[in-house]
C-alpha positions as CSV (number, residue, x, y, z in Angstrom):
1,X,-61.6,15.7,-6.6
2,X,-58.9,13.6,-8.4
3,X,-56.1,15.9,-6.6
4,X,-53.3,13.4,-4.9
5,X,-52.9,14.1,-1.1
6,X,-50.2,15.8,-0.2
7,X,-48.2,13.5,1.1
8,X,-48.1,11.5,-1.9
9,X,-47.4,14.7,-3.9
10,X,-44.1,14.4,-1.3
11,X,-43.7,11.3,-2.0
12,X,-43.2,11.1,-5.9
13,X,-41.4,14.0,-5.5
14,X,-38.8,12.7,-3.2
15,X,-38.7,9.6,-5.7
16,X,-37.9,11.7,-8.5
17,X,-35.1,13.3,-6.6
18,X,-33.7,10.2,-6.0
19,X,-33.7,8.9,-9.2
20,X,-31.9,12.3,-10.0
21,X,-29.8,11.6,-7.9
22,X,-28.9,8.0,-9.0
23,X,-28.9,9.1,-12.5
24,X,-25.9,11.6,-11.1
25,X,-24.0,9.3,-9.1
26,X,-24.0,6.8,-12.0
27,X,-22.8,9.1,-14.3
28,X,-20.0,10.5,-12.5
29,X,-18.7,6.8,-11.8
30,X,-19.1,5.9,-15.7
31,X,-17.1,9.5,-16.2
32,X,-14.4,8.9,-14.0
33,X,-14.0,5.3,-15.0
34,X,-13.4,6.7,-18.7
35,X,-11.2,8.9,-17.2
36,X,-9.2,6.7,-14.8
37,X,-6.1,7.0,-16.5
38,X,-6.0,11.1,-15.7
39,X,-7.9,10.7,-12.2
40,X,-6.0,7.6,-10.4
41,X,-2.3,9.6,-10.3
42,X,-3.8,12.6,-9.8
43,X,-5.3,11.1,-6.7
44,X,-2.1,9.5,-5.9
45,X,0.0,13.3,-5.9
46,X,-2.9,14.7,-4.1
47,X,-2.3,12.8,-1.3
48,X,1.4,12.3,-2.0
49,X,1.3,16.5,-1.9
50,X,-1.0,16.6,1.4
51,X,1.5,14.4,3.4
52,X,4.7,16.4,2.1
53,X,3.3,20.1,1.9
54,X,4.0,20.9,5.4
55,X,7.8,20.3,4.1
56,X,7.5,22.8,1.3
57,X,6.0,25.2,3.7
58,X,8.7,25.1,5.9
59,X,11.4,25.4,3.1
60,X,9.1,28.2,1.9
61,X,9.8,30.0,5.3
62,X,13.2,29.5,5.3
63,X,14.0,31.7,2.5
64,X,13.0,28.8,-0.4
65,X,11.1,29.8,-3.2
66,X,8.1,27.5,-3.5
67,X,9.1,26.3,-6.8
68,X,12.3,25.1,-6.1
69,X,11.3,23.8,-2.7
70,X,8.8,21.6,-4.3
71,X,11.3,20.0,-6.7
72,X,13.4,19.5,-3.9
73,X,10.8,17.3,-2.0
74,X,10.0,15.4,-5.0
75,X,13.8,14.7,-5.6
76,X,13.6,13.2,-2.0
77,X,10.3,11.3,-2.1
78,X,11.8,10.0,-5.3
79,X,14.8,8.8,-4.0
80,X,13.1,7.2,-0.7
81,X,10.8,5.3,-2.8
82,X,14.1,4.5,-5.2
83,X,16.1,3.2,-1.5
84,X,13.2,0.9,-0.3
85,X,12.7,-0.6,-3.8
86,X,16.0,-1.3,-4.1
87,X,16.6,-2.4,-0.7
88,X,13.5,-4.8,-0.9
89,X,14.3,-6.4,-5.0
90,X,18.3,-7.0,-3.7
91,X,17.6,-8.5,-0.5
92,X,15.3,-11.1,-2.1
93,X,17.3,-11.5,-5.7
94,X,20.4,-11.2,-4.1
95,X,19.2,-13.8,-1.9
96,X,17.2,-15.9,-4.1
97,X,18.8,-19.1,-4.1
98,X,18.8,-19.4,-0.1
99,X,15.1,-18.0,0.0
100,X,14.4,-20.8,-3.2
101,X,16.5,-23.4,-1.0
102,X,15.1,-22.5,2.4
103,X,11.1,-22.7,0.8
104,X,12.0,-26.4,-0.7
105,X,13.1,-27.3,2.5
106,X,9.8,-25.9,3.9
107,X,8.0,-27.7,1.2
108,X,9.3,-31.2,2.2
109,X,9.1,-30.3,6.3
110,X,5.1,-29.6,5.6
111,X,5.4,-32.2,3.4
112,X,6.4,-34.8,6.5
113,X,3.2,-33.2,8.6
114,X,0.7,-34.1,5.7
115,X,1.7,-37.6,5.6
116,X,2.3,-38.4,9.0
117,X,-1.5,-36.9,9.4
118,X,-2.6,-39.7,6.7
119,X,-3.3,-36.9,3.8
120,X,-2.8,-38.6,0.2
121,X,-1.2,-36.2,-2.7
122,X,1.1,-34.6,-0.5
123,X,4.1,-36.0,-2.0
124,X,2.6,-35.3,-5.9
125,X,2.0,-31.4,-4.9
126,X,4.9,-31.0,-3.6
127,X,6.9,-32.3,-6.5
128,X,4.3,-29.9,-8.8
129,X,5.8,-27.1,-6.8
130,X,9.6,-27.9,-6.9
131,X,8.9,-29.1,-10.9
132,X,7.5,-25.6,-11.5
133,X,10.1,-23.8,-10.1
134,X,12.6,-23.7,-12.8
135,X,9.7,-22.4,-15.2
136,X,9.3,-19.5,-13.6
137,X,11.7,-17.5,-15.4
138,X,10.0,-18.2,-18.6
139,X,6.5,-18.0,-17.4
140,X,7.7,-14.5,-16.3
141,X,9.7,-13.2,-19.4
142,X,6.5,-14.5,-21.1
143,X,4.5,-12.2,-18.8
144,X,6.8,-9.6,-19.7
145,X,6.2,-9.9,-23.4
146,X,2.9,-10.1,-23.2
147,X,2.0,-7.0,-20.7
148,X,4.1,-4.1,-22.9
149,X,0.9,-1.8,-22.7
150,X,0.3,-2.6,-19.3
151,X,3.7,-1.8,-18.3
152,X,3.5,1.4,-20.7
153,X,0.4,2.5,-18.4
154,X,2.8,1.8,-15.4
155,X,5.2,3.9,-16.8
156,X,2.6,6.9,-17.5
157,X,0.8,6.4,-14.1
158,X,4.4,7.0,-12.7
159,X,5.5,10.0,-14.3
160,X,1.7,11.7,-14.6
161,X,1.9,11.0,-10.3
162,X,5.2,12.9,-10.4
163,X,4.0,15.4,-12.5
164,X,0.7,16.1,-10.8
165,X,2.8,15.8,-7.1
166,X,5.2,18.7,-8.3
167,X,2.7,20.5,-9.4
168,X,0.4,19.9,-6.3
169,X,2.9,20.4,-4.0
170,X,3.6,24.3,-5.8
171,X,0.2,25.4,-5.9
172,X,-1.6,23.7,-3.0
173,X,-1.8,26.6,-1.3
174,X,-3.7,28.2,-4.2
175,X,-5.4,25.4,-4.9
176,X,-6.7,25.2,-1.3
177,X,-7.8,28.9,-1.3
178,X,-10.1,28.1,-4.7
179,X,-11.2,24.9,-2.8
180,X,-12.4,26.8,0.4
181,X,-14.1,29.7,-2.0
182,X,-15.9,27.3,-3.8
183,X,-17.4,24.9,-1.1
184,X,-20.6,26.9,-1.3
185,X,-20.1,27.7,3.1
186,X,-18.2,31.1,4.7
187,X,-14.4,30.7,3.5
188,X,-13.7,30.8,7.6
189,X,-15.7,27.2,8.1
190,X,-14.0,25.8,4.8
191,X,-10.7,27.0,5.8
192,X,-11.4,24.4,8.8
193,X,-13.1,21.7,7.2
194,X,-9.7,21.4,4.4
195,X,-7.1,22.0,7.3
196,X,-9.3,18.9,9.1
197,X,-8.8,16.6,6.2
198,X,-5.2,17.4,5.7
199,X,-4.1,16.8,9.5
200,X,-6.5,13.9,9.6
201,X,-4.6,12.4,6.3
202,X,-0.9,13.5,7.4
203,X,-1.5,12.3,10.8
204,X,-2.9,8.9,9.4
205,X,0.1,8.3,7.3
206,X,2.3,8.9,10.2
207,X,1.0,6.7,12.5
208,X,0.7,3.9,9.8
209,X,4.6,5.1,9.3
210,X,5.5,4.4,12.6
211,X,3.2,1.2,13.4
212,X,5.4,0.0,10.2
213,X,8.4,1.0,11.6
214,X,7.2,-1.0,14.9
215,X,6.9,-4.0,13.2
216,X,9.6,-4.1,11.0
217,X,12.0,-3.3,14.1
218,X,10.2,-6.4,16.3
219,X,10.1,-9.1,13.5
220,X,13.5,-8.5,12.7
221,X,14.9,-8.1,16.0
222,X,12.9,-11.6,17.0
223,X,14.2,-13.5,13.4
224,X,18.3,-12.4,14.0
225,X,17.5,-13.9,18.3
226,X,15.8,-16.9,16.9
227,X,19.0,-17.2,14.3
228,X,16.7,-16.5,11.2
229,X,18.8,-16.2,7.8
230,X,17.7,-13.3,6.3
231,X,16.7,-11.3,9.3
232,X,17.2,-7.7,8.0
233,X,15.2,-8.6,4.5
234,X,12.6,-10.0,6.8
235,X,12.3,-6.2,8.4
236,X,12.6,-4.5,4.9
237,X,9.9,-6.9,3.7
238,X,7.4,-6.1,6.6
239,X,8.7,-2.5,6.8
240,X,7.0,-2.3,3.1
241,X,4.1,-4.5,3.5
242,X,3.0,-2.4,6.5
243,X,1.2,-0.2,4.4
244,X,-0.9,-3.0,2.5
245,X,-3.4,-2.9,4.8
246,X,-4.8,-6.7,5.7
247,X,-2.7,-8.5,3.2
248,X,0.6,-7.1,3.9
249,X,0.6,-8.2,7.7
250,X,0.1,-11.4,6.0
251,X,2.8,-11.8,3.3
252,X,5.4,-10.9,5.6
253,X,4.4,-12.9,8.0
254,X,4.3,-16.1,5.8
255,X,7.4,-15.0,4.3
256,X,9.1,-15.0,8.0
257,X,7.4,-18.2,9.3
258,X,8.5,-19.9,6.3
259,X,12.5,-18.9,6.8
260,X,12.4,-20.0,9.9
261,X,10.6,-23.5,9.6
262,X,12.9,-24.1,6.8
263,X,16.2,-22.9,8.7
264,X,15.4,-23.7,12.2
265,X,12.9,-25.8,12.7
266,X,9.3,-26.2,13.9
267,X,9.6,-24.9,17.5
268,X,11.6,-21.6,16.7
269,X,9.0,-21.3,13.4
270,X,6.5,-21.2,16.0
271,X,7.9,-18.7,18.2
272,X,8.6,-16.5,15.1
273,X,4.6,-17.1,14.4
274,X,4.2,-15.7,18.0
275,X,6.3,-12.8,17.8
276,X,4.2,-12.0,14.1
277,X,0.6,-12.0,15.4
278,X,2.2,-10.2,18.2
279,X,3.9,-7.4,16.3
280,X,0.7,-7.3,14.1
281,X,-1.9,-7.7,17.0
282,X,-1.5,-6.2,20.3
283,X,1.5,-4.5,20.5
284,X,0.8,-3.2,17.2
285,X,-2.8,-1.5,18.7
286,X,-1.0,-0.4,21.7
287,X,1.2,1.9,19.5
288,X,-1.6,3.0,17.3
């Protein structure tokens, strides 16, 4: 008489399984986040290992053992990523008294605008800005002093990457047959599903490599026409930023608008604005 239909037997016990499930979901996230400093660089050479594994393979063919072939790609990606980090710090600290020069002179250019347009505290914000300038330094070494653990989590975040990259990058093979055994389907379907994700992520990558190349090739090519200074850091700096996905586009942007206000003038800052949203819009989808 007092049974519960049987839909609402259904019912709560489709709510209890959610709650299960809830309770699961949560407590993975509260592991992982106990755990971050293991699972983000771990991440990071999984996906540095997918990318470059095809690499090892090849070597592998070639007579290689896998061992030594994976050292050797690390000893390259290591070195790339060595290259465009230097290539990106020397353009803009070799460089930094013109780039400091060219953004007061920006500054005072936007500075003209504001008042001409009637705005009050132009003049007193721009001064804040030039004022601050020479405190930078300090403010930085101060950062410095203050962040030792957080640049001693950099530093282990780094090599636990490079660790779990060399390793990853040995063993995927292996670690993709115990993967595909232990998906819980027939080892033929997971063999699929894993190869899918792999050429999805390689593939991905190298079409965000070669939109980034793209870009960095038009900007630059537009800022040395217009008579840009700077033109090639300008193309390192978008090159890089490229792979920030929605900020990147703008920071290199900014950083080539502002050159070329400051150098050039409004009209040819205006056609380097152009030539941005351009390289970053829809010439940038027609490649992708």
């Amino acid at each position: 008489m007092f049974a519960p239909p049987q839909w609402l037997q259904d019912l709560g016990l489709l709510a209890w399984f959610l709650v299960g499930l809830g309770l699961v979901l949560v407590g993975t996230i509260l592991i992982l986040a106990e755990i971050e400093t293991i699972v983000s660089p771990v991440v990071a050479g999984t996906i540095v290992a997918a990318v470059a594994g095809p690499a090892v393979s090849w070597l592998q063919a070639h007579g290689w053992p896998r061992a030594a072939g994976a050292g050797l790609m690390l000893l390259v990606l290591l070195a790339l990523t060595i290259v465009v980090f230097l290539l990106v710090t020397h353009g803009i600290v070799a460089n930094g008294d013109e780039i400091r020069a060219l953004a007061t002179e920006a500054a005072d250019k936007v500075e003209g605008w504001t008042t001409d347009a009637g705005v009050e505290g132009a003049s007193s914000a721009n001064e804040d800005v030039k004022s601050a300038v020479p405190n930078i330094g300090e403010t930085l070494l101060k950062g410095v002093a203050s962040g030792i653990s957080g640049l001693t989590s950099l530093v282990f975040f780094l090599s636990f990457t490079l660790f779990s990259t060399f390793f990853l990058l040995k063993d995927g093979p292996n670690v993709r047959r115990f993967v595909n055994s232990h998906l819980g389907i027939p080892v033929s379907v997971a063999n699929v599903i894993t190869g899918n994700v792999l050429s999805s992520l390689r593939r991905y990558f190298l079409g965000v490599s070669i939109v980034a190349a793209f870009n960095a090739v038009v900007v630059g090519i537009g800022a040395w026409l217009l008579g840009v200074p700077l033109a090639g850091t300008i193309a390192v700096v978008t090159l890089v930023t490229a792979y920030v996905p929605f900020i990147g586009a703008f920071v290199s942007g900014a950083f080539a608008v502002i050159l070329a206000l400051a150098a050039e003038g409004t009209t040819d800052a205006l056609i380097m604005l152009v030539i941005v949203i351009l390289a970053n819009g829809m010439l940038q989808n027609v490649v992708q």
